[in-house]
C-alpha positions as CSV (number, residue, x, y, z in Angstrom):
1,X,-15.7,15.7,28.1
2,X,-16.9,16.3,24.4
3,X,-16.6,13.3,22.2
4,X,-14.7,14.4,19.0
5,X,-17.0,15.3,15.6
6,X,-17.3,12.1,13.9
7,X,-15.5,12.3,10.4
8,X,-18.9,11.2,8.4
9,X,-21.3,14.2,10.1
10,X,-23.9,15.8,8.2
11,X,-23.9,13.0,5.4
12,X,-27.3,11.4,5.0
13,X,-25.7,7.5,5.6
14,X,-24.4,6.1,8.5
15,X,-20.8,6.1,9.2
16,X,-21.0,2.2,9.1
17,X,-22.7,2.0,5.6
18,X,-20.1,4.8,4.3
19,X,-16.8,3.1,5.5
20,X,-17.7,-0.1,4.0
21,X,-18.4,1.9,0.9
22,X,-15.1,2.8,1.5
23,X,-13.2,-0.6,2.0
24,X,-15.3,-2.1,-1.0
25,X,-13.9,0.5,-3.4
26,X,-10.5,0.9,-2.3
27,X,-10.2,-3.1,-1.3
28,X,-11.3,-4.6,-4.2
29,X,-10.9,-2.0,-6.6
30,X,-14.1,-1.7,-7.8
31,X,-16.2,0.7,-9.8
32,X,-18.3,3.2,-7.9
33,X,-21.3,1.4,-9.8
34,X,-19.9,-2.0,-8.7
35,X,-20.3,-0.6,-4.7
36,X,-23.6,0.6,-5.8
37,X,-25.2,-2.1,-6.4
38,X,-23.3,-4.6,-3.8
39,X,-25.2,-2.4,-1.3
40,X,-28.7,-2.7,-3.2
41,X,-28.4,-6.3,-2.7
42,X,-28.1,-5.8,0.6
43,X,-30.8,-3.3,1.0
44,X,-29.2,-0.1,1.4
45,X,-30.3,2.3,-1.4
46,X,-27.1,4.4,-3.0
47,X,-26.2,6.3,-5.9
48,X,-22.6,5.5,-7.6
49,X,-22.7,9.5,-7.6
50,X,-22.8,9.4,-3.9
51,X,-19.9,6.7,-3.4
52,X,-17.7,8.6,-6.1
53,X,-18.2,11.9,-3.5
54,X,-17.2,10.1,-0.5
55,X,-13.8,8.3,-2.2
56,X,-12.6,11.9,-3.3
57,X,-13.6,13.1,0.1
58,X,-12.0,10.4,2.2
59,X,-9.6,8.9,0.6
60,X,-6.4,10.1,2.3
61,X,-8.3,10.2,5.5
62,X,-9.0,6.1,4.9
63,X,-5.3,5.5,3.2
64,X,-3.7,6.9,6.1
65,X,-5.7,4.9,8.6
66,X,-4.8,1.4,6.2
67,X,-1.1,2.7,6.2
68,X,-1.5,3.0,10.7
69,X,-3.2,-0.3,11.2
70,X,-0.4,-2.1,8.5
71,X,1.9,-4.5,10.6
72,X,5.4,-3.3,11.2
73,X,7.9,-5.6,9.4
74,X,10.8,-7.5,11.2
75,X,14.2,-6.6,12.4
76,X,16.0,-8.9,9.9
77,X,15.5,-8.3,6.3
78,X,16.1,-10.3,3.3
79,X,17.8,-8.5,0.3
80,X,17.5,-10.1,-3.4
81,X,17.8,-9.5,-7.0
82,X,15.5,-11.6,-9.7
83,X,15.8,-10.9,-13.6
84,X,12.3,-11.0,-14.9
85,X,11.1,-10.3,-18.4
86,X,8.8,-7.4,-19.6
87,X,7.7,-6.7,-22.8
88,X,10.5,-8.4,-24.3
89,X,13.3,-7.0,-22.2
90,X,15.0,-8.5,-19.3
91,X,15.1,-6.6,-16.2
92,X,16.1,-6.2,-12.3
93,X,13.8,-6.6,-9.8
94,X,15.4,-5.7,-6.2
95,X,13.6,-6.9,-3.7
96,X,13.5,-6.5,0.0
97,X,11.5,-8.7,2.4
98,X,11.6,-9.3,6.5
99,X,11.5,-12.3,8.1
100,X,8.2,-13.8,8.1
101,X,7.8,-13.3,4.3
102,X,6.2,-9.6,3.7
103,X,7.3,-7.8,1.2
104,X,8.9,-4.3,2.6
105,X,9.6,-2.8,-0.6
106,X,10.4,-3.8,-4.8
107,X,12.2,-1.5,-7.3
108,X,12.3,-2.6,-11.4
109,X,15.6,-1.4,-12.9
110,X,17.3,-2.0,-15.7
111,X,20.6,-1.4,-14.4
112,X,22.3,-3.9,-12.6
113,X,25.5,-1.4,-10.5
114,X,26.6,0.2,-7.5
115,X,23.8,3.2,-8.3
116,X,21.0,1.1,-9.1
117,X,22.1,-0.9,-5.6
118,X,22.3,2.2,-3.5
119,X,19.2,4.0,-5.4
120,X,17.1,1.0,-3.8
121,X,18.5,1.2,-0.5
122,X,17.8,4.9,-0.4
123,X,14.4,4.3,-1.1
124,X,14.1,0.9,1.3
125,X,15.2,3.3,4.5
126,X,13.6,6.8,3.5
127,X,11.3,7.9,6.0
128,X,11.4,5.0,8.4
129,X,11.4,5.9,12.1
130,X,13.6,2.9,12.8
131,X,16.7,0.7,11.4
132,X,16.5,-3.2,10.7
133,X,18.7,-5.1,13.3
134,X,20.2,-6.9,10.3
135,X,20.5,-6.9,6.2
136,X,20.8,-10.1,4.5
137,X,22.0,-10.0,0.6
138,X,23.2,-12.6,-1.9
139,X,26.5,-10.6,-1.6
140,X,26.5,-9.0,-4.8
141,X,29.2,-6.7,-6.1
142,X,27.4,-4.3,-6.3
143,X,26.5,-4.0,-2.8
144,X,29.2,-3.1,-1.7
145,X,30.3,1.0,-0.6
């Protein structure tokens, strides 16, 4: 039995040192020269050149593996609506979060109606592989069909 070709072969680092490279850039947000010289301190000897090579290269790769390891939410979501203000005008924030607090999905609208309501739902069930047991709302008009 053949073990599968590691993602990182033929790169001059570990696969270690380049997948903390990895979670420092994309968990943090940091500059490639910001990663470089976290690892100086620690001893390890990079160019920002280098990191900035191995974000383009394995960035989907790494963002997909986040996306697998993410928890699944509940079964009983919590639907809201929250006016907030930005740059001077007010707007809608929908929200939708399950039941032990994680947000599931936000949408900024400026329309307050039965499209804006059924735009977010769209968007809130696109693509799962599963339905919420239930929905909870403030009961807007606007929710309903």
């Amino acid at each position: 039995m053949h073990a599968a070709p590691s993602l990182y072969r033929r790169h001059r680092f570990p696969s270690e040192i380049i997948s903390h490279s990895l979670w420092l850039s994309f968990r943090f947000a940091l500059s490639y020269r910001a990663v470089d010289e976290i690892m100086t301190v620690r001893g390890i000897t990079l160019t920002s050149e280098a990191v900035g090579e191995w974000c383009l290269k394995f960035d989907q790769t790494y963002a997909h593996e986040l996306r697998r390891r993410r928890p699944r939410p509940g079964d009983k979501w919590h639907l809201d609506q929250v006016f907030i203000k930005i740059n001077g005008k007010v707007q809608d924030l929908w929200r939708a979060v399950d039941q032990e607090g994680n947000v599931i999905d936000r949408l900024v609208q400026s329309r307050r109606n039965k499209r804006a309501a059924k735009k977010f739902f769209r968007k809130l069930l696109k693509g799962l592989q599963y339905v919420p047991r239930v929905i909870i709302t403030d009961k807007l008009k606007s929710y309903e069909t």
